[in-house]
N, C-alpha and C positions, 0 to 999 in steps of 0.2 A: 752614324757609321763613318770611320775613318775615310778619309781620300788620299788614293797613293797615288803619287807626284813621282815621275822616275827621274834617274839623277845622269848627269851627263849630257849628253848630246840633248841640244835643245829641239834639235827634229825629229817625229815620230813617227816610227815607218808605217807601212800597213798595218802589219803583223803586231805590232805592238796596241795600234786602233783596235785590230780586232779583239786580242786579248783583255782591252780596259772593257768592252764591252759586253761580255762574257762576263765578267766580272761582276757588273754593275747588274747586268740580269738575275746573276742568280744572288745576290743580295737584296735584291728586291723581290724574288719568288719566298727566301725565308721570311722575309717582314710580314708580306702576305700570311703566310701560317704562323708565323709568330702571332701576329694579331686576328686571327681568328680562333686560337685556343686562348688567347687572352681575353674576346668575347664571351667566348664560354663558360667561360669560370667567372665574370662580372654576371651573367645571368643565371647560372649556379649558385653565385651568393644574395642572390635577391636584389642584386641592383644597387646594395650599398657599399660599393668597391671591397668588401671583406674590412668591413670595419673591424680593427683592435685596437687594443693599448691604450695611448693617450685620444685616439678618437671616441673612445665610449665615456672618459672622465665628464663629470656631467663641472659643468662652470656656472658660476655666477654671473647674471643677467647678460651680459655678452661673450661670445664663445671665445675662443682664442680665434685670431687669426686666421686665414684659410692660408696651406701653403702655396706659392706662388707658381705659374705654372703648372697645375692639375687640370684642366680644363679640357674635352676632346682636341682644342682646337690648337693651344700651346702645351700640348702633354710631350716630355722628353722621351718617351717609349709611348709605343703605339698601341698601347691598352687604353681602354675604352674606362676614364672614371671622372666623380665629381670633385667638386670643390669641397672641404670639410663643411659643412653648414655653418652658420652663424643665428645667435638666437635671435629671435623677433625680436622687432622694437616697438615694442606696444604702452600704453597708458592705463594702469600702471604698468610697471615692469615686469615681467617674468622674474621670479625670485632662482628658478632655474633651468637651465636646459643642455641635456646632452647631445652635445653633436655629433652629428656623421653623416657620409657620402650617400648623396643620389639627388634627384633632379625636387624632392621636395614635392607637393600636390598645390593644385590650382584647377579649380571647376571649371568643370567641363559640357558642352550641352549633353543632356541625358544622365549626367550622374544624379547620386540619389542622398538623402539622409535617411539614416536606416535607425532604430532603437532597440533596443534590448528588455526594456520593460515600457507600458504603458503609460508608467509615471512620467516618462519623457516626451509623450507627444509635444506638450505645448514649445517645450525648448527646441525639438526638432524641428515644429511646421515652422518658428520663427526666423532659425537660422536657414532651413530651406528656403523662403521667401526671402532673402535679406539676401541670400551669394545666386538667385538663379536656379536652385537646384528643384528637384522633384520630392516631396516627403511621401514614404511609400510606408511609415509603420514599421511595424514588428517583423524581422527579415533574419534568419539564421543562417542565409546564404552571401558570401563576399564576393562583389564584385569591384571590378577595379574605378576607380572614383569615386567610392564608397565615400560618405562620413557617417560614421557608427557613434551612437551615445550609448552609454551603458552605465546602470549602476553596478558599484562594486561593493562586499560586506566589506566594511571594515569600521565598525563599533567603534575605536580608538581615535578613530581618525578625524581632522577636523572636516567638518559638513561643508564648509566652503571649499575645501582643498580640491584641487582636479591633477587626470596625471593627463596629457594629450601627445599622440606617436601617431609621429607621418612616417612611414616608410612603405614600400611598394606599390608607391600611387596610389594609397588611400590612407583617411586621417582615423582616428580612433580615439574618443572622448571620454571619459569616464571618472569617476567618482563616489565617495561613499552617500553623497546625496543628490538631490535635484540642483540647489543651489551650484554645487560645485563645478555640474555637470555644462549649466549656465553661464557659469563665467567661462570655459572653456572655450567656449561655444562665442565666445564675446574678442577672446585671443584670436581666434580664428578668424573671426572678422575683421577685426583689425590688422590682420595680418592681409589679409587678402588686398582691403584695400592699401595698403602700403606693399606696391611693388605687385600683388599680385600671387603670390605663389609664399605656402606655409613651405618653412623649411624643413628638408628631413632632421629628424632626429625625435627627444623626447622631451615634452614640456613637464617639470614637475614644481606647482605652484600653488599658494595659499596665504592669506592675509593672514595678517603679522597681527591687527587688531580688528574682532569682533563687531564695531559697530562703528558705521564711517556715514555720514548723516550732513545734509542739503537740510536747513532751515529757512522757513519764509515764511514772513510777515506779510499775512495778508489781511491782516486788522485793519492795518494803518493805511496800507494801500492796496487798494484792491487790483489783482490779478485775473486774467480770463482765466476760464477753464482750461482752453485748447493750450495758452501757454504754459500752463501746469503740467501738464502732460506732453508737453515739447522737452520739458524738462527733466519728467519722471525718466525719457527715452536715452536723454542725455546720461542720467545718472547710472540708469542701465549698463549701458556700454562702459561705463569707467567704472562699476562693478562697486557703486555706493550702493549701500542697502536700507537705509533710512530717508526720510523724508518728512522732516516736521514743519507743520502746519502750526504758527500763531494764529490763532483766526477769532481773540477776543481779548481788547485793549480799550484804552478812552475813546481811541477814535471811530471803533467802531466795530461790530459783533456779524460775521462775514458767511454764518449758514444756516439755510432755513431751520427753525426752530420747531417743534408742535408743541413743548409745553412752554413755551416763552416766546409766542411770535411778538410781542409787543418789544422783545428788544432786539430785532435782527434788522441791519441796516438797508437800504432802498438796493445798492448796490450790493447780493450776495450769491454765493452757487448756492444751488439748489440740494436737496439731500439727493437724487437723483445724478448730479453732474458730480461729485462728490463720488459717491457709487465706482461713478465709473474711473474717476480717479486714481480712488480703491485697488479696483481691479487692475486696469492698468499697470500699477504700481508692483501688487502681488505677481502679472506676470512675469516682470524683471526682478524677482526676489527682492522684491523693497517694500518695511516695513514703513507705513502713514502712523506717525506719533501726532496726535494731537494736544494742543496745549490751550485750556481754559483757565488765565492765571486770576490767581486770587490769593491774600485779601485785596490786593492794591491792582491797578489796571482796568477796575472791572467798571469804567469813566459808561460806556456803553449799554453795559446793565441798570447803571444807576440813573439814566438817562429818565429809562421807564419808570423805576423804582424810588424816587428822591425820599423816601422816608427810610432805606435802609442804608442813604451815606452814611458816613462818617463824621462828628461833629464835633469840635475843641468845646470845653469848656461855656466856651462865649456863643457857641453857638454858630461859630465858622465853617461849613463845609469843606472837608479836607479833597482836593480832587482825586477820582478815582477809586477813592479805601471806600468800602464798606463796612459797616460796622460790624464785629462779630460781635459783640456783647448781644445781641438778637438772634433769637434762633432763627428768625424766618429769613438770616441769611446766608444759614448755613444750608435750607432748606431749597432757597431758588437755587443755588451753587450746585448742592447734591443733585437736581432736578436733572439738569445741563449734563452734568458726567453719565448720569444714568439713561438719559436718553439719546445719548453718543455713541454709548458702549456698542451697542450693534453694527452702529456706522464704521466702526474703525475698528476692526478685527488686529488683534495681534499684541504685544508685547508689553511695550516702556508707554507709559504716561505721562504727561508733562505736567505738572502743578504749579509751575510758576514761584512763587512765593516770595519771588524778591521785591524790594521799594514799597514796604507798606510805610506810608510815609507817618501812619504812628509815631513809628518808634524813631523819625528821623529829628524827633524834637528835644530836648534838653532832659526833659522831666516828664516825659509819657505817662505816669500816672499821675502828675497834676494835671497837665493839659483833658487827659480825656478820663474824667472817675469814672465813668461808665465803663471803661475798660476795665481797669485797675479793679472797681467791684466785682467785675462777671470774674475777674481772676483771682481774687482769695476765693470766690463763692463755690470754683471748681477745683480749685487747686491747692488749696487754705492758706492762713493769714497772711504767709512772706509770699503770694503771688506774685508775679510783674503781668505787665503787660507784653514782655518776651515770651512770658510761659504760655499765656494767653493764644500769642498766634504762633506759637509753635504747637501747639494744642488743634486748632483751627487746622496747620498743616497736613498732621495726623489724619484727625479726622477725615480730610479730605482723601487721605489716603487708604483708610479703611474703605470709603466708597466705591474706590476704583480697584482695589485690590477685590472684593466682591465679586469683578469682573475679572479676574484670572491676571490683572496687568500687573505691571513693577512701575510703582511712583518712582517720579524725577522732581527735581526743583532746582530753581538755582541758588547757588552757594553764599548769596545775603536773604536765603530764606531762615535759612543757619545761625544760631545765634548761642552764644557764651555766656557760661556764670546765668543758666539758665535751671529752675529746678525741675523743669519738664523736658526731656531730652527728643528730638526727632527721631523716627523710629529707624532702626537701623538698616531697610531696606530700601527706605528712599536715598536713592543714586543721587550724587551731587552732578549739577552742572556746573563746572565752575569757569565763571564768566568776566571777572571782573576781582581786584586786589582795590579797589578807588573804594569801595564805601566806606562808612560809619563802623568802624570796629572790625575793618578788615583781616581776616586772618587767611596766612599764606595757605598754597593748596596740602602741605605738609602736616597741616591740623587735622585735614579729615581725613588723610590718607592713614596717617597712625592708629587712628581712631578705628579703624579696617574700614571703612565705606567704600563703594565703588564710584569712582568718577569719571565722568565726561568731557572732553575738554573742549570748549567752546572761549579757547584763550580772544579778550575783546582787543588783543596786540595784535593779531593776526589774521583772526577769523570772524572780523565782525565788518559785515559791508552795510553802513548807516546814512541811508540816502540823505544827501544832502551837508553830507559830512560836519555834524554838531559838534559843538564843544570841543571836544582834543580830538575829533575821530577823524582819520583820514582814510580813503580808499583802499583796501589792502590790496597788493601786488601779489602775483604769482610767485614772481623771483626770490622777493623775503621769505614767501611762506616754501617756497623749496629749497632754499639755501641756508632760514635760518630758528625754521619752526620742527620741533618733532615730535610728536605726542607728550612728552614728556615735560615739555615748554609748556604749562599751565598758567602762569603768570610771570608778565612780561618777558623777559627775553632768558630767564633764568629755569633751566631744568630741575627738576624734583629727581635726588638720588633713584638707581637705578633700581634698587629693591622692590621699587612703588610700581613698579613698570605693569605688574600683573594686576593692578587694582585698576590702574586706567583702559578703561575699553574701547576705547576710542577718540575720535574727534566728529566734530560737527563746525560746517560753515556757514555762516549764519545772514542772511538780509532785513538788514529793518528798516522800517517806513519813514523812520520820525520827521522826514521834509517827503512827505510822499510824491509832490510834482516834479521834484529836483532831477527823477531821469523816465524815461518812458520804460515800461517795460524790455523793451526792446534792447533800448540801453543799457538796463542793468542785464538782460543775457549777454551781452556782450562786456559785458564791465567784468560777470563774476567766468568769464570761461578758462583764462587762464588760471587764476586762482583753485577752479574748482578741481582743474586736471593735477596742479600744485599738490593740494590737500590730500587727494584719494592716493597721490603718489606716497606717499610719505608716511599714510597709514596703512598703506597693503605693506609698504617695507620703509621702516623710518632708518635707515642706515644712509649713507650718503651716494647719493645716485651715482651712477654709471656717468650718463651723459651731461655734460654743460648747459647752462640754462637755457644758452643759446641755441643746443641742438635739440635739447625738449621743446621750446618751443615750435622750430623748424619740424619737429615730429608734431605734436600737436596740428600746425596746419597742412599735413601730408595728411593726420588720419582725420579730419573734418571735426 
């Protein structure tokens, strides 16, 4: 409101006092009802100051800008309205969210989580226990501090995908599956603990790639249970949905067995603490991939076993290889998968298949005729000993397919100018460009295979850091990795993009003392929050590495 200043005489009579006063009252009686119909009409629109226009455009990962001076406290007219929102800043990122005015929701004692189908209880009772709140079930009545889950049909949609809307002091979660419903549910928490309070508007969000995967070695080193499941928790909240399990290498074969207790080592979980691992696991929508590699690694089996190593020529023991020219070791192997398959409910299987050190010698079918025989005898005269254990691979994968799963291997299980071809539905993991007749990841992508990527430039944490490996950092892998970086630091054309499903971060044992457990949770957390960023949306983040991190120790 203007102030008139009269002009002239610098003295002010009565008369003129009393006139500015009069004045000034009834400019102040209109403000009064000016701002009481402007109440009205903010509680008429539902509290979100009459969102339009550019406040409903929905932005990528952070909103624009709030305008300045909208606030009750600094507002230029005496209407009652919010700040535009700004989207969360969560791990991974919202891929989007639309903004708009109002105060945002933040639990409250007595509010409730409510569900819309039964399929949701368990994501309910979690995120109820996790913000304070009460889970009360299946509820068709809204009240205000609500968080409602809910499925939605939508057939086309992807299962992961969630849409989340905070507006008139309650949140609303939904999705065309459970999974989706869960990650929502995980935004929300993170959100809460950052600052407190979800903001108004509308979260619409969904990973970029299908399968984002935590691997650990715990052959080489053995792991507790309870830390496994510290981890499973972890992986939860940054909305990984894999968890593989190495749990049999030379150094050691790491869960109780019943058709092979003679080869399970002193230090192992139990099938029982496993179980609940499982479960665990499955509540936070994460799939347990287990990995029994073979032919080579299997130093642990043959521990028990020494008459179905591996033998040159001269009668050398190759370390780790088993020989497949014997059936009976294809027989303890199929044993193992088949009596697993129960334990580990769900999808991908791991087969290993890399470093059979066979074939790492000059002349494989001099070194080993027993090889080189078993493979003309099944595959005729121009056998090799590549056909052999890519034969062996197969096989292995016919076992596990039996059980409803999708074979995996890694990418020097793979072999060229082979007359026996690997079947086409085992998933490449590819891990490594350094072997014996290395070929780039652009061999098997052509070829149509689905791959993995488990780049060992990035994503490989090798305790004790051997040979060329060194520690991988957060920062490289969020500033210079993106699924598409398969081997070393070089991207595979973008056509390929749909065959890669993922990534996977990887821990291996090979110096198992070199850090305490403890140590490597803290060694891989920046990393791990890196990787998941970058495959829910591999495009170049929002925030600096500097303020990811600074978020990362804001959201624990």
């Amino acid at each position: 409101m203007s102030q008139h200043r009269r002009r002239g005489s610098a003295k002010q009579t009565k008369q003129g006092k009393q006139r500015q006063v009069l004045v000034v009252a009834t400019a102040v009686a209109l403000v009064v009802i000016a701002a009481g119909v402007s109440l009205g009409l903010w509680a008429a629109s539902g509290g979100d100051g009459g969102t339009t226009g550019a406040e409903a455009r929905p932005s990528q990962g952070r909103s624009a800008a709030a305008p300045q001076g909208t606030s009750p406290e600094s507002a230029p007219s005496p209407s009652r309205s919010y700040a535009l929102s700004k989207a969360p800043q969560t791990i991974p990122a919202v891929r989007e969210h639309t903004a708009a005015r109002g105060p945002g929701w933040r639990p409250g004692s007595g509010d409730r989580v409510v569900v819309d189908d039964p399929a949701l209880a368990d994501e309910g009772r979690l995120i109820a226990g996790e913000l304070g709140l009460k889970y009360e079930g299946e509820k068709d009545d809204r009240r205000a501090g609500d968080v409602r889950l809910a499925l939605e049909d939508g057939k086309k949609a992807n299962p992961e995908s969630y849409v989340m809307t905070v507006r008139d002091g309650r949140v609303e979660i939904s999705g065309p599956a459970d999974a989706g419903v869960f990650y929502g549910t995980r935004t929300l928490k993170q959100e809460v603990h950052d600052g407190g309070t979800a903001p108004e508007g509308v979260v619409r969000d969904e990973p970029a790639k299908p399968e984002r995967g935590f691997m650990l070695d715990i052959a080489r080193k053995n792991y507790t249970a309870g830390w496994i499941e510290d981890r499973i928790r972890e992986l939860g909240d940054l909305k990984f949905n894999q968890l593989g399990l190495h749990f049999s290498d030379d150094q050691g074969f790491r869960i109780e067995s019943e058709s092979h207790p003679e080869i399970v080592s002193r230090q192992h979980l139990t099938k029982a603490q496993v179980r609940k691992i499982v479960d665990l696991a499955r509540s936070r929508h994460i799939t347990v991939v287990p990995e029994i590699d073979s032919p080579g690694h299997l130093g642990a089996v043959l521990d028990a076993h020494p008459d179905l190593q591996l033998r040159t020529a001269r009668g050398s023991a190759v370390q780790g290889a088993i020989d497949i020219s014997k059936s009976e070791s294809a027989e303890i192997v199929d044993d193992l998968l088949n009596e697993y398959a129960d334990l580990f409910p769900g999808g991908p299987w791991h087969l290993g298949g890399d470093e059979y050190q066979a074939l790492v010698r000059s002349d494989p079918e001099a070194s080993f005729p027993q090889l080189a025989a078993a493979a003309r005898e099944k595959y005729g005269s121009g056998a090799t000993v590549a056909d052999l254990t890519t034969g062996w691979l197969n096989d292995r994968a016919a076992t596990v397919r039996k059980h409803q799963r999708v074979p995996r291997a890694w990418n020097d299980g793979f072999f060229k100018d082979t007359s026996v071809d690997a079947d086409k539905d085992i998933q490449v993991g590819y891990w490594t460009g350094k072997e014996i007749g290395a070929r780039p990841p652009a061999v098997y992508l052509s070829a149509g295979r689905k791959v993995i990527n488990y780049n060992d430039e990035f994503l490989y944490y090798v305790l004790g850091e051997p040979q060329t490996f060194v520690y991988p950092t957060g920062q490289r892998i969020y500033e210079q990795w993106t699924p598409r970086v398969l081997r070393d630091t070089q991207a595979v054309p973008e056509r390929y993009d749909g065959q890669i499903l993922g990534g996977v971060f990887a821990v291996w044992g090979d110096i198992p003392n070199a850090q305490t457990q403890d140590q490597v949770a803290a060694g891989i957390r920046m990393p791990l929050r890196a990787t998941v960023q970058k495959l829910w949306d591999p495009g170049r983040p929002e925030l600096s590495w500097a303020e990811f991190r600074a978020l990362a120790d804001r959201l624990g």
